[in-house]
DRENLORO-700366 format. One record per residue: residue number from 1; x, y, z of N, C-alpha, C in turn. Coordinates in nm, 4 decimals, padded with zeros to 6 digits. Each point is the difference from the previous one (the first is absolute). Example, Ala and Ser with C-alpha at 12.3 -4.5 7.8 and 13.67 -1.06 7.14 Angstrom:
BEGIN
1/01.3190/-00.5690/00.7800/-00.0890/00.1190/00.0000/00.0900/00.1200/00.0000 $
2/-00.0350/00.1050/-00.0720/00.0820/00.1190/00.0060/-00.0770/00.1090/00.0730 $
***
This chain:
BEGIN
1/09.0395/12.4734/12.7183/00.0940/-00.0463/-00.1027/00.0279/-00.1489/00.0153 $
2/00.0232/-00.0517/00.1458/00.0375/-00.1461/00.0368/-00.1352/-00.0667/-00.0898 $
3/-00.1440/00.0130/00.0373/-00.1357/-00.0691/-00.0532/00.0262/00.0250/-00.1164 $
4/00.0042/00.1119/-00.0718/00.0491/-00.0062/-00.1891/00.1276/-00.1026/-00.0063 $
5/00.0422/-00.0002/-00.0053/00.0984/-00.0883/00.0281/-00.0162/-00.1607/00.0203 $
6/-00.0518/-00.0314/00.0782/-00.0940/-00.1162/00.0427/-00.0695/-00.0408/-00.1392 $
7/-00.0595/00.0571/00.0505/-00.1535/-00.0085/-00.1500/00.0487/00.0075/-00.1316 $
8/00.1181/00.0699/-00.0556/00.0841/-00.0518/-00.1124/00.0314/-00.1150/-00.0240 $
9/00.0572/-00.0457/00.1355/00.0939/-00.1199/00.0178/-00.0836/-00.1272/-00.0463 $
10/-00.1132/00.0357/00.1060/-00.1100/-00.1705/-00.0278/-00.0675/00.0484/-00.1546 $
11/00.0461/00.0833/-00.0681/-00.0878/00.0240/-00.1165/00.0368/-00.0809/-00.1549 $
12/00.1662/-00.0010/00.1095/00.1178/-00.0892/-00.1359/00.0031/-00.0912/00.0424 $
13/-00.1046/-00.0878/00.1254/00.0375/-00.1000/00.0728/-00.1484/-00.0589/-00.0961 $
14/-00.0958/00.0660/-00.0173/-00.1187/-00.0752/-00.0870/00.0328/00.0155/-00.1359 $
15/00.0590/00.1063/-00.0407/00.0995/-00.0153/-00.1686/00.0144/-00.1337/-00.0302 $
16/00.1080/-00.0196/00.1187/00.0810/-00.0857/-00.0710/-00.0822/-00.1683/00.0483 $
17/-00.0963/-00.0071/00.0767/-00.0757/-00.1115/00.0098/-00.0724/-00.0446/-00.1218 $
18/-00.0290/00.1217/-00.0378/-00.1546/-00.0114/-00.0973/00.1413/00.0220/-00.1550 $
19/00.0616/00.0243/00.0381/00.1061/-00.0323/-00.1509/00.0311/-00.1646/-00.0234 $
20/00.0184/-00.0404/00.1234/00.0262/-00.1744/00.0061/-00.1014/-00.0660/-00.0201 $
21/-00.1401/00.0709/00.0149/-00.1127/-00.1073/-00.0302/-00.0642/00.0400/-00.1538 $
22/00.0335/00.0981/-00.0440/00.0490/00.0044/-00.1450/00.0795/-00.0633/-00.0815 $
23/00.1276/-00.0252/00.0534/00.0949/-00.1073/-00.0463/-00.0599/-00.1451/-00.0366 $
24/-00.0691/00.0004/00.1945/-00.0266/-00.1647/-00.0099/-00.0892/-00.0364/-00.0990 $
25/-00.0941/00.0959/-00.0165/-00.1324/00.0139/-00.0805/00.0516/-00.0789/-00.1162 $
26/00.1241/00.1288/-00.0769/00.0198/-00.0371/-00.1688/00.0403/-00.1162/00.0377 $
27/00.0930/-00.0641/00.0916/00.0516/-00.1459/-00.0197/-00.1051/-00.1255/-00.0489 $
28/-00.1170/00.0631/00.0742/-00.1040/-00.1078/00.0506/-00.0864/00.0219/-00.1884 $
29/-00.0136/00.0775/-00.0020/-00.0578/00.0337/-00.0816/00.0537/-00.0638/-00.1394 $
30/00.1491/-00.0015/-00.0057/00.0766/-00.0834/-00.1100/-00.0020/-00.1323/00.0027 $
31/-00.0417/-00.0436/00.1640/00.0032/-00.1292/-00.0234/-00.1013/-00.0619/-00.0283 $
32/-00.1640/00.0508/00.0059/-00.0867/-00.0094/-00.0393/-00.0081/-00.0746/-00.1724 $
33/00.0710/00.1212/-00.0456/-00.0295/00.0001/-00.1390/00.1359/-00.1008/-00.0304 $
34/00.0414/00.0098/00.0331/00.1507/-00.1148/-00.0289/-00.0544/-00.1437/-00.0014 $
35/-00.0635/-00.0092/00.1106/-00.0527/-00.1405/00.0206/-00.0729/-00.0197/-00.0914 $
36/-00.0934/00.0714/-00.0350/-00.1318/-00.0317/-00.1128/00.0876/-00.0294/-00.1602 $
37/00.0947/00.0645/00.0149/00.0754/00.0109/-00.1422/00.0828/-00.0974/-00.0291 $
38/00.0413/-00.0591/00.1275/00.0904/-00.1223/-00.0062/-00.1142/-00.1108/00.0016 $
39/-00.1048/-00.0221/00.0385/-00.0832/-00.0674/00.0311/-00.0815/-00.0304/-00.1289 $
40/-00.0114/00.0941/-00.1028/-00.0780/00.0013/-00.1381/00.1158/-00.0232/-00.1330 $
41/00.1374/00.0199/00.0514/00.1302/-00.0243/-00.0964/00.0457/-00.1048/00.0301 $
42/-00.0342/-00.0772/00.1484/00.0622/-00.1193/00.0587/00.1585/00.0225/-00.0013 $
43/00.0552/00.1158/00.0291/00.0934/00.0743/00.0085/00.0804/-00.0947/00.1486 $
44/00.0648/-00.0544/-00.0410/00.0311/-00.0705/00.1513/00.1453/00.1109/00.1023 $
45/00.0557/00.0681/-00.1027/00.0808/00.0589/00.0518/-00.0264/00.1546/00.0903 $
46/-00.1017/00.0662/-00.0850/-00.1063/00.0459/00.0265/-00.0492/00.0133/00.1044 $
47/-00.0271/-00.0955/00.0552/-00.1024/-00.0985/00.1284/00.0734/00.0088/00.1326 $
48/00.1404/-00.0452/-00.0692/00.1159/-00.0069/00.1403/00.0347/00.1263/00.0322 $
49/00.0263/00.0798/-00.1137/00.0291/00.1855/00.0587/-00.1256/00.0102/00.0906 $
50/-00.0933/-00.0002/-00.0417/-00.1467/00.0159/00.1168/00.0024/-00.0464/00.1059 $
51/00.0641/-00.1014/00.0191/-00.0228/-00.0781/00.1321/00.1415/00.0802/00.0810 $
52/00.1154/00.0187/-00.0403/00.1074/00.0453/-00.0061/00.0195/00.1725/00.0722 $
53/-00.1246/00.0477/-00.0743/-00.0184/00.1562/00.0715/-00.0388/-00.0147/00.1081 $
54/-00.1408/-00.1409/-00.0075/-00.0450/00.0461/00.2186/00.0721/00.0712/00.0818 $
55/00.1712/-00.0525/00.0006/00.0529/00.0269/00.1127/-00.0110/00.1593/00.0093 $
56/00.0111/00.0622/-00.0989/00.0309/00.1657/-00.0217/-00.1469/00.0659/00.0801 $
57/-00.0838/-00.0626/-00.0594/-00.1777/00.0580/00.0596/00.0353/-00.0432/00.1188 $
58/00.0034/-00.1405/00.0918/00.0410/-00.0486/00.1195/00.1308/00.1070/00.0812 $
59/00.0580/00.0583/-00.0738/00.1198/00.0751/00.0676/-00.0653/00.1487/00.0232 $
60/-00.0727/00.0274/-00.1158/-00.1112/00.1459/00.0449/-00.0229/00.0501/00.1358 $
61/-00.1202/-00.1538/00.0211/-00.0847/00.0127/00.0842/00.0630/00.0415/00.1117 $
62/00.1057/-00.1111/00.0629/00.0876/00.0100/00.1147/00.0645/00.1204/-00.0088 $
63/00.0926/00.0736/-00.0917/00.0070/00.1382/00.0309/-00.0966/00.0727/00.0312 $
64/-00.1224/00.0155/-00.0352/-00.1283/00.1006/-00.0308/-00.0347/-00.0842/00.1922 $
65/-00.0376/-00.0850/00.0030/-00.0382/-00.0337/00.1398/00.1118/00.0785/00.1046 $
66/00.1037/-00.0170/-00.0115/00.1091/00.0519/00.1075/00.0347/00.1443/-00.0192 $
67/-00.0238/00.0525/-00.1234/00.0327/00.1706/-00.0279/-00.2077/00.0102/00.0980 $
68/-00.0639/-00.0416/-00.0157/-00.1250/00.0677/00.0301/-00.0036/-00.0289/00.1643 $
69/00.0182/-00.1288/00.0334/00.0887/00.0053/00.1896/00.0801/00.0856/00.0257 $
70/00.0517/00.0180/-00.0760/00.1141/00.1115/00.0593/-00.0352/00.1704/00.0058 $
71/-00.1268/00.0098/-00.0833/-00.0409/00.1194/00.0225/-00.1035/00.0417/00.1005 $
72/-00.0336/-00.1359/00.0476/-00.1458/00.0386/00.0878/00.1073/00.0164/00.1197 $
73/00.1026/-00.0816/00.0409/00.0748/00.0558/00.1089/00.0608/00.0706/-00.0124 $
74/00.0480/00.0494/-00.0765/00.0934/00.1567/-00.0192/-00.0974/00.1199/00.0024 $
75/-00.1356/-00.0363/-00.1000/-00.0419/00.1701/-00.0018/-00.1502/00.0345/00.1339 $
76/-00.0175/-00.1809/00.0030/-00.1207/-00.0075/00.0837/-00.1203/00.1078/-00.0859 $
77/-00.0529/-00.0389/-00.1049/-00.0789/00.0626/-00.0583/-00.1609/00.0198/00.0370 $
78/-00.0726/00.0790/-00.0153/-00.1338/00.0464/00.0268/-00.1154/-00.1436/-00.0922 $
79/-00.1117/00.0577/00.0336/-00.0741/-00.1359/-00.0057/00.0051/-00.0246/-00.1340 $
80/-00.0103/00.1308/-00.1179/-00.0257/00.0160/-00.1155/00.1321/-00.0822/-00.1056 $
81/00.0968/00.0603/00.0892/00.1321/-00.0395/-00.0452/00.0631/-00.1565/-00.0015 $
82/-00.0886/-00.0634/00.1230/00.0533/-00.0853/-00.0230/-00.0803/-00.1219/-00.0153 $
83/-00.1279/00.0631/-00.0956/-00.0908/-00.0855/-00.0417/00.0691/-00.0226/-00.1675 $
84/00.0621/00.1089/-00.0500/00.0797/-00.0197/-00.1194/00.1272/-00.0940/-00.0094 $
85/00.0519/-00.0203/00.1437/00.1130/-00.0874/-00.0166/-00.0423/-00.1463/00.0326 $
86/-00.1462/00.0456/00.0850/-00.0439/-00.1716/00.0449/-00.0754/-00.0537/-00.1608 $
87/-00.0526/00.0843/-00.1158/-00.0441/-00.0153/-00.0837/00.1621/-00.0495/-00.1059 $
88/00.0771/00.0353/00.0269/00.1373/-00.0167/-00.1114/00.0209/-00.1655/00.0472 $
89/00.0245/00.0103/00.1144/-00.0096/-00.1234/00.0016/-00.0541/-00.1402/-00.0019 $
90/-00.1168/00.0012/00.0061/-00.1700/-00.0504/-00.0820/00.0639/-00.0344/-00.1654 $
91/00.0383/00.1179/-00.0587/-00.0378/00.0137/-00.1497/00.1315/-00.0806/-00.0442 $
92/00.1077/-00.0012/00.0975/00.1471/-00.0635/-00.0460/-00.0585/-00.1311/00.0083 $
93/-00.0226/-00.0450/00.1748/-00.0286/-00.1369/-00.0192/-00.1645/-00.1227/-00.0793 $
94/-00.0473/00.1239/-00.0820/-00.0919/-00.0134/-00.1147/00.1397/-00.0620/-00.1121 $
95/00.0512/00.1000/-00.0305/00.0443/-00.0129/-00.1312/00.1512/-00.1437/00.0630 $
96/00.0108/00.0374/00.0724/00.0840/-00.1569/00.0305/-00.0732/-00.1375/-00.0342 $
97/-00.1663/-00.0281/00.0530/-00.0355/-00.1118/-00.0462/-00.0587/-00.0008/-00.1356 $
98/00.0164/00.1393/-00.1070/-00.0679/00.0044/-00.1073/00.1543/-00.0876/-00.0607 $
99/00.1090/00.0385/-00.0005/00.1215/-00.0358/-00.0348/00.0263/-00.1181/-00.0058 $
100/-00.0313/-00.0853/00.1566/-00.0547/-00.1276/00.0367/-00.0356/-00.1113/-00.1441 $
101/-00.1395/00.1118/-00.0145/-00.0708/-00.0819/-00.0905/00.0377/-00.0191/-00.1284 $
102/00.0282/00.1333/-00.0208/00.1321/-00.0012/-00.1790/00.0741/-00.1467/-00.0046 $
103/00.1236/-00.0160/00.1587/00.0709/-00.0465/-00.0110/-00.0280/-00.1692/-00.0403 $
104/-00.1557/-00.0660/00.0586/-00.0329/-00.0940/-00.0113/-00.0283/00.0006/-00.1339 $
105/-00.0864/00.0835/-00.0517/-00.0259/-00.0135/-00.1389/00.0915/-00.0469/-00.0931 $
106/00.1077/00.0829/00.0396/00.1463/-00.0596/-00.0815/00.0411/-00.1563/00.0230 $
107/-00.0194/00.0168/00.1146/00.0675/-00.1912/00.0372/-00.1031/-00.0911/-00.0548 $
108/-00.1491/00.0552/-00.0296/-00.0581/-00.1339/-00.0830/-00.0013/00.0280/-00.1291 $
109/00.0668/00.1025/-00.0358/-00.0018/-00.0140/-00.1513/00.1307/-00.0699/-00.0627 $
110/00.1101/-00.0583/00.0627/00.0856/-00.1089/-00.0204/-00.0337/-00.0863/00.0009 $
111/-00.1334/-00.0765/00.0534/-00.1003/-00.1332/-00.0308/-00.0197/00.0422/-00.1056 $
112/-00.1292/00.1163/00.0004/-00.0720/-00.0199/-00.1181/00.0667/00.0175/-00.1555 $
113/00.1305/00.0312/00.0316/00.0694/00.0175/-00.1396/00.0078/-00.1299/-00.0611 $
114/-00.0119/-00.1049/00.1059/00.0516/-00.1359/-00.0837/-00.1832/-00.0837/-00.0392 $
115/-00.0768/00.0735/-00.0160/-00.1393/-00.0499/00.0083/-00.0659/00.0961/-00.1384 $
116/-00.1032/-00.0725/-00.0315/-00.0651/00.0881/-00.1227/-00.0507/00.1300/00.0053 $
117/00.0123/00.0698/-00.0524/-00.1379/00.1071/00.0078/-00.1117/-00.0503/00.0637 $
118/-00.1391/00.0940/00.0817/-00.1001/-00.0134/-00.0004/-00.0901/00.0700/-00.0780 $
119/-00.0307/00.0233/-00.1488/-00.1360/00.0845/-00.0551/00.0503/00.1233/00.0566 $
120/00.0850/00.0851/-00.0215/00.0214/00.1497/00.0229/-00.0064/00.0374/00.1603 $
121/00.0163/-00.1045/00.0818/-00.0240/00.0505/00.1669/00.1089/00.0746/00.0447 $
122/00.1175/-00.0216/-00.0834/00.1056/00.0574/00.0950/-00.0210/00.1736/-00.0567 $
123/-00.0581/00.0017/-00.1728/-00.0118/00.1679/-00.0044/-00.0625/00.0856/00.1141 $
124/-00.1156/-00.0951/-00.0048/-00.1471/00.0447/00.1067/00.0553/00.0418/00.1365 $
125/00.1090/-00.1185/00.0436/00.0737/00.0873/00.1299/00.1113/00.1422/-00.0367 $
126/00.0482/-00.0236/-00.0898/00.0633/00.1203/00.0092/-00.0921/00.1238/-00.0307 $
127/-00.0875/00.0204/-00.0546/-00.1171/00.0789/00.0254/-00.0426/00.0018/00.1199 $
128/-00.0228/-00.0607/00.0184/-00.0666/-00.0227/00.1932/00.1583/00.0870/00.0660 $
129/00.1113/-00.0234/00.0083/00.1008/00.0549/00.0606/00.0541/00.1429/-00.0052 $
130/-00.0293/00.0002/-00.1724/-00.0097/00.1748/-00.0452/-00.0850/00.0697/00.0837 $
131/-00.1457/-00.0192/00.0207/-00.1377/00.0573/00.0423/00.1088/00.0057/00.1614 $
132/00.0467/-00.0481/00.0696/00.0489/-00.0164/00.1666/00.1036/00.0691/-00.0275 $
133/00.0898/00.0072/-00.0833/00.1267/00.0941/00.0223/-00.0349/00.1425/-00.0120 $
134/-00.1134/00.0378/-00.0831/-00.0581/00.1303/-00.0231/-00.0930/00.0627/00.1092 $
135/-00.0576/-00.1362/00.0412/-00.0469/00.0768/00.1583/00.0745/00.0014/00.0985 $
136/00.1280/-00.0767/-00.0028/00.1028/00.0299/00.1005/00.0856/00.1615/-00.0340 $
137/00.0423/00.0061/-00.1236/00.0328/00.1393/-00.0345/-00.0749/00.1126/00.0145 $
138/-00.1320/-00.0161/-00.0015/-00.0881/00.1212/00.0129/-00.0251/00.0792/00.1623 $
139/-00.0086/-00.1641/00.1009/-00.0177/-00.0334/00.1102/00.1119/00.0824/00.0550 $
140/00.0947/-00.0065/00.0028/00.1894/00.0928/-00.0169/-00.0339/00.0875/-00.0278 $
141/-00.0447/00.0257/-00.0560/-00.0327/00.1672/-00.0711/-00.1011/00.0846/00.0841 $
142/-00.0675/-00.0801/00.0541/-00.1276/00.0503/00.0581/00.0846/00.0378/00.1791 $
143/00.1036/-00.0891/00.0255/00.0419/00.0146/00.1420/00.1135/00.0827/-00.0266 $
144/00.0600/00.0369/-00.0638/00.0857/00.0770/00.0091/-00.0581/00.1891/-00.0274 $
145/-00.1269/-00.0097/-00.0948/-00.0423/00.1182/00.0086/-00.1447/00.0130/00.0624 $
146/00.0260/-00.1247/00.1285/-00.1302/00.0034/00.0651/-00.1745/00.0566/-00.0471 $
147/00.0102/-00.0904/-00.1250/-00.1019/00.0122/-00.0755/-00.1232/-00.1327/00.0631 $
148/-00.1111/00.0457/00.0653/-00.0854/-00.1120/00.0217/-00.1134/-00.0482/-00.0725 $
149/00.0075/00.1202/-00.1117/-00.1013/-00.0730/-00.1624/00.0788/-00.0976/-00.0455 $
150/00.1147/00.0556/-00.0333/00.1145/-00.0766/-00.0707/-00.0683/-00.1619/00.0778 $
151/00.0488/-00.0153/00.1160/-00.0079/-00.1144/00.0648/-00.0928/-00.0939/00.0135 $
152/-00.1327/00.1035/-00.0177/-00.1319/-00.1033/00.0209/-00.0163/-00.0048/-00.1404 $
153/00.0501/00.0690/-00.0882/-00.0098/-00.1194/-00.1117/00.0753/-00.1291/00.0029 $
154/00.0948/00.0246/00.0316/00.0811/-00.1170/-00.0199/-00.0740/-00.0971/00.0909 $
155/-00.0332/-00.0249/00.0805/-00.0716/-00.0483/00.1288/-00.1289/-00.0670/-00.0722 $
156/-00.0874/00.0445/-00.0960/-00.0858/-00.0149/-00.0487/00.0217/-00.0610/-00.1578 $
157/00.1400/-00.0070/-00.0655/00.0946/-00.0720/-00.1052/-00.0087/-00.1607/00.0426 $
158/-00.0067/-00.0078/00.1234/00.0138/-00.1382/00.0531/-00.1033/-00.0787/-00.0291 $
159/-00.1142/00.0430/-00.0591/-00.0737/-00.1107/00.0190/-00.0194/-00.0542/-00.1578 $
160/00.0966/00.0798/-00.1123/00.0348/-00.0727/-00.1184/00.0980/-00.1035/-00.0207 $
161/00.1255/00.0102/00.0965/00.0629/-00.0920/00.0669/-00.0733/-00.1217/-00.0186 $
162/-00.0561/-00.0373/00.1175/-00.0559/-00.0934/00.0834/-00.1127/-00.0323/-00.1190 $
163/-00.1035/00.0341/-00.0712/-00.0119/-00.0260/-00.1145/00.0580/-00.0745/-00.1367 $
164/00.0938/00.0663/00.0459/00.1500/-00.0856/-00.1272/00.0107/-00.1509/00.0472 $
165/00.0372/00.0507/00.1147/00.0623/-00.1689/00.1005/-00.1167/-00.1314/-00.0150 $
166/-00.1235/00.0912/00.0425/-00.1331/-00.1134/00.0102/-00.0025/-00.0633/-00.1726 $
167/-00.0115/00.0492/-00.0925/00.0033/00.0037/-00.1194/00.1278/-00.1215/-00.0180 $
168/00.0576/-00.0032/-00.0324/00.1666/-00.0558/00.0189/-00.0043/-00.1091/00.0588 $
169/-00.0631/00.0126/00.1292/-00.0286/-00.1136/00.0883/-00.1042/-00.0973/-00.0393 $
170/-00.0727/00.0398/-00.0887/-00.0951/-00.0922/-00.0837/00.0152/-00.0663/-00.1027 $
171/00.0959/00.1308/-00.0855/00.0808/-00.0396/-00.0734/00.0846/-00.1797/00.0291 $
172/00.0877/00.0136/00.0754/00.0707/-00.0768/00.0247/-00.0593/-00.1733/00.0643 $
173/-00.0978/00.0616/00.0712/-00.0817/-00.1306/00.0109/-00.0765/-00.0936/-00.1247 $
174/00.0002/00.1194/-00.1118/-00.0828/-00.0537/-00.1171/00.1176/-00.1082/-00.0595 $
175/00.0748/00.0811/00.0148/00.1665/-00.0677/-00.1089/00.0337/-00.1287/00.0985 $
176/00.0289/00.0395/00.1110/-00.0027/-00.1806/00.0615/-00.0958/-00.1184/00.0269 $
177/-00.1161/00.0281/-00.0158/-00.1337/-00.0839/-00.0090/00.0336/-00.0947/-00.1215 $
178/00.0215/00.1349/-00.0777/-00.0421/-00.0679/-00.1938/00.1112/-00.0817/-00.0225 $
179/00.1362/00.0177/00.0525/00.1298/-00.1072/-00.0022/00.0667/00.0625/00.1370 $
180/00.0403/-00.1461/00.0372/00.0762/-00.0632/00.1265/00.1365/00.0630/-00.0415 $
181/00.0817/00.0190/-00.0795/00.1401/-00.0099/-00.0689/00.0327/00.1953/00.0385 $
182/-00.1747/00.0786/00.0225/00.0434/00.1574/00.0074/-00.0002/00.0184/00.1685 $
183/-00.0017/-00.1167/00.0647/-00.0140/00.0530/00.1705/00.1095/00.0422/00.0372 $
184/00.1347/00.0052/-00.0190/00.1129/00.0172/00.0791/00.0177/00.1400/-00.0722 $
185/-00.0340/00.0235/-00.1369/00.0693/00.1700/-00.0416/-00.1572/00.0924/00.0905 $
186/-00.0910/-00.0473/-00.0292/-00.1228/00.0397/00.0245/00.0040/00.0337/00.1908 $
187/00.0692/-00.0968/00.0478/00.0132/00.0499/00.1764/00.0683/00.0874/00.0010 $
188/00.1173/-00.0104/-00.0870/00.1478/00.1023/00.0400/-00.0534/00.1354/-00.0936 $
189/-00.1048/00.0182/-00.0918/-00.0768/00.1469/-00.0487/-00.0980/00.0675/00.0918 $
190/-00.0216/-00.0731/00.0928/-00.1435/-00.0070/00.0891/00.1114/00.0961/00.1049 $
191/00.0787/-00.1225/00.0726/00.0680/00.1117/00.0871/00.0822/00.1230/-00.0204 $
192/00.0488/00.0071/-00.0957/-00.0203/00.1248/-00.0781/-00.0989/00.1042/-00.0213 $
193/-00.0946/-00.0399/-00.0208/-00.1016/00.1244/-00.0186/-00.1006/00.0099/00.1323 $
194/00.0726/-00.0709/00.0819/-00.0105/00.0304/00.1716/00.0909/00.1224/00.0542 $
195/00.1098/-00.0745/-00.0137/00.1120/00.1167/00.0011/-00.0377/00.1485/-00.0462 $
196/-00.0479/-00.0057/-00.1397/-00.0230/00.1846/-00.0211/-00.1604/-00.0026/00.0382 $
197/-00.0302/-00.0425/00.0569/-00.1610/00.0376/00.0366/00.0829/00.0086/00.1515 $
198/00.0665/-00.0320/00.0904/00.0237/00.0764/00.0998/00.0839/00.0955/-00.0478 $
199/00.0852/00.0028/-00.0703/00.0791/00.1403/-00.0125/-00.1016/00.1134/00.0334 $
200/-00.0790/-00.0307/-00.1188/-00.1604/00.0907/00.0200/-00.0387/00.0337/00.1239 $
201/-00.0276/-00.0883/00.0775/-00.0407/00.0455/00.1925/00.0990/00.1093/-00.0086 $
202/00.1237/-00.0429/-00.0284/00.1151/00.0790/00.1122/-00.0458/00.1013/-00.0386 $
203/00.0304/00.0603/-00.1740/00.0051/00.1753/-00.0126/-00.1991/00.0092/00.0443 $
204/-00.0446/-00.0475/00.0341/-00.1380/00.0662/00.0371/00.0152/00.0110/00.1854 $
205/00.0809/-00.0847/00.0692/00.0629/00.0316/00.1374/00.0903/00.1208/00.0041 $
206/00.0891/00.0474/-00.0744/00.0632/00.1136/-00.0372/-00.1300/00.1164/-00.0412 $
207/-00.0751/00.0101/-00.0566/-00.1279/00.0726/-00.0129/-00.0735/00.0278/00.0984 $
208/-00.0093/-00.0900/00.0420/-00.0933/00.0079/00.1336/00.0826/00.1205/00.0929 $
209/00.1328/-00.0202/00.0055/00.1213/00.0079/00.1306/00.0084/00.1739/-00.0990 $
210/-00.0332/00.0180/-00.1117/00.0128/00.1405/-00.0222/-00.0706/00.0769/00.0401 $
211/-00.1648/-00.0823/-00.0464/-00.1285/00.0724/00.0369/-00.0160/00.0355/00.1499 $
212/00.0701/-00.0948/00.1237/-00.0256/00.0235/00.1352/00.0902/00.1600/00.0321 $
213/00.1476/-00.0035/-00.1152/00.0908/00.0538/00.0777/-00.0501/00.1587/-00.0498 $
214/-00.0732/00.0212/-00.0678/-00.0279/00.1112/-00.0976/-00.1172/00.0217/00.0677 $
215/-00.1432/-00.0224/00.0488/-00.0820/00.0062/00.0725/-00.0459/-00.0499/00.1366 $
216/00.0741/-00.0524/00.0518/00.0025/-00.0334/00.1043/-00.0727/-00.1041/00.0559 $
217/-00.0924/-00.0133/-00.0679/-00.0594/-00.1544/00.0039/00.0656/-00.1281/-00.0921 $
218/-00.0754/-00.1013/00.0450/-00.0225/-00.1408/-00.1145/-00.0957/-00.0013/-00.0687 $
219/00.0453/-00.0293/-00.1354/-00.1530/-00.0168/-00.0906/-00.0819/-00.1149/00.0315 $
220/-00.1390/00.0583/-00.0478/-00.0809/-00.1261/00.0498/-00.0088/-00.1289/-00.0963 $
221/-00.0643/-00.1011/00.0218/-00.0055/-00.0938/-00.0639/-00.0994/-00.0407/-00.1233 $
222/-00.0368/00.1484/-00.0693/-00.0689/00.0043/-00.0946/00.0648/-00.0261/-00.1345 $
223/00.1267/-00.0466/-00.0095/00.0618/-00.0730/-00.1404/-00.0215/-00.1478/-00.0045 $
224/-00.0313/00.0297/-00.1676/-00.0503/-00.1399/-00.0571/00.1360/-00.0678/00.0156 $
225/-00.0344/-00.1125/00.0932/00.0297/-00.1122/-00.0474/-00.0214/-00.1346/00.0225 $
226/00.0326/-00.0563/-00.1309/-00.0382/-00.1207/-00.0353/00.0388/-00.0551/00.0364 $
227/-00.1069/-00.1671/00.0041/00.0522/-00.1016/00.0616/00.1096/-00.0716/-00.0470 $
228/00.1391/00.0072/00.0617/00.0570/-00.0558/-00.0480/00.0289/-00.1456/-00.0614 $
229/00.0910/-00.1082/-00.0688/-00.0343/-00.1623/-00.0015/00.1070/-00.0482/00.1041 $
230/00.0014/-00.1246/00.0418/00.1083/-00.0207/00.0814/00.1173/00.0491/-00.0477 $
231/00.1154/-00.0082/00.0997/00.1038/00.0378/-00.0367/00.0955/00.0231/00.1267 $
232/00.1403/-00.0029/-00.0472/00.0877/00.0527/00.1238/00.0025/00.1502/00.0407 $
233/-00.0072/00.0001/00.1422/00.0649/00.1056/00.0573/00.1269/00.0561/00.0447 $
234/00.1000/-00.0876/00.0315/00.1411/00.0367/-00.0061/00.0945/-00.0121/-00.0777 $
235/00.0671/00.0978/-00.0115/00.0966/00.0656/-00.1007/00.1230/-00.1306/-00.0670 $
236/-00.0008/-00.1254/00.1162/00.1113/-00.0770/00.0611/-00.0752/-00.1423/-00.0507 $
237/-00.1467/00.0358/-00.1021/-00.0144/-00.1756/-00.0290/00.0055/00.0090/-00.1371 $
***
């Protein structure tokens, strides 16, 4: 009765983990599309709610990190068990630097509000951002009902991403060549469609982190992908 008991206990102890990385998910997930929407409306107010939520996704994590410490020393779980909580916490601090990247998106779209259009680039990213919030939602979907088709699609979604970005990235070099006057909106669109081309890594790192936890391996390195164009790697430039 004590082990039933037990095994109840840590059962509302992964409930309620995998309920918070649901939470964090939709947050992340709103800010995705928030950014793109403020970013294509030049919505400046918009922009600041986005930047404004981080703290809430940022406040997630740190609960979800300290509720998931607190269970490996309380229940001391089996190998299986606590490959799901070492995986919760992977997928939180995924969706923390996907949030990251929202949040920058927002802070350069208060430049680019005071700058022209480029030829439809900012639609093209919010397309590019839609395509990443849908593999981040699916990606969620796939770890919560430990689905690993679910996942290696999404995993294999990535290399339309990175497609978008290279595209974009040519884009943008064409528009500042042909006039000097498009380099400053044209850098601040560029790092932008850096930003959701890593969002992209993350939910395919969340994929990956499903596919291991669901079969017990790592997938191999048979997904396309493309060469990316330069670009930043941290969340923080």
């Amino acid at each position: 009765m004590q082990e039933q008991h037990i095994a109840s206990a840590f059962d509302r102890d992964l409930e309620a983990l995998q309920a918070n990385i649901m939470k964090m998910g939709g947050l992340v997930e709103a800010s995705i599309l928030d950014a793109a929407k403020a970013l294509v409306d030049r919505d400046i107010e918009l922009a600041e709610t986005v930047r404004n939520s981080d703290s809430a996704i940022d406040d997630l994590e740190d609960i979800i990190n300290e509720d998931a410490a607190r269970v490996i020393a309380m229940r001391q779980p089996m190998s299986s068990d606590l490959r799901i909580i070492l995986a919760v916490m992977k997928v939180s601090g995924a969706l923390e630097r996907i949030g990251d990247y929202a949040k920058n998106i927002a802070k350069r779209t208060t430049v680019l509000a005071e700058t022209p259009p480029i030829n439809g680039s900012e639609q093209s990213l919010k397309r590019m951002a839609r395509e990443v919030e849908t593999m981040l939602r699916d990606v969620l979907d796939a770890f919560i009902q430990r689905d690993a088709e679910l996942a290696a699609d999404v995993r294999e979604r990535d290399h339309s991403v990175d497609q978008m970005y290279n595209a974009m990235f040519r884009e943008f070099l064409t528009h500042m060549m042909e006039d000097p006057r498009n380099i400053t909106a044209c850098m601040h669109l560029h790092f932008i469609a850096k930003n959701i081309e890593r969002m992209g890594d993350h939910a395919t790192n969340i994929a990956e982190e499903v596919i291991y936890l669901v079969t017990g391996e790592h997938p191999d390195e048979s997904r396309k992908k493309g060469a990316t164009a330069p670009g930043i790697d941290r969340a923080g430039t």
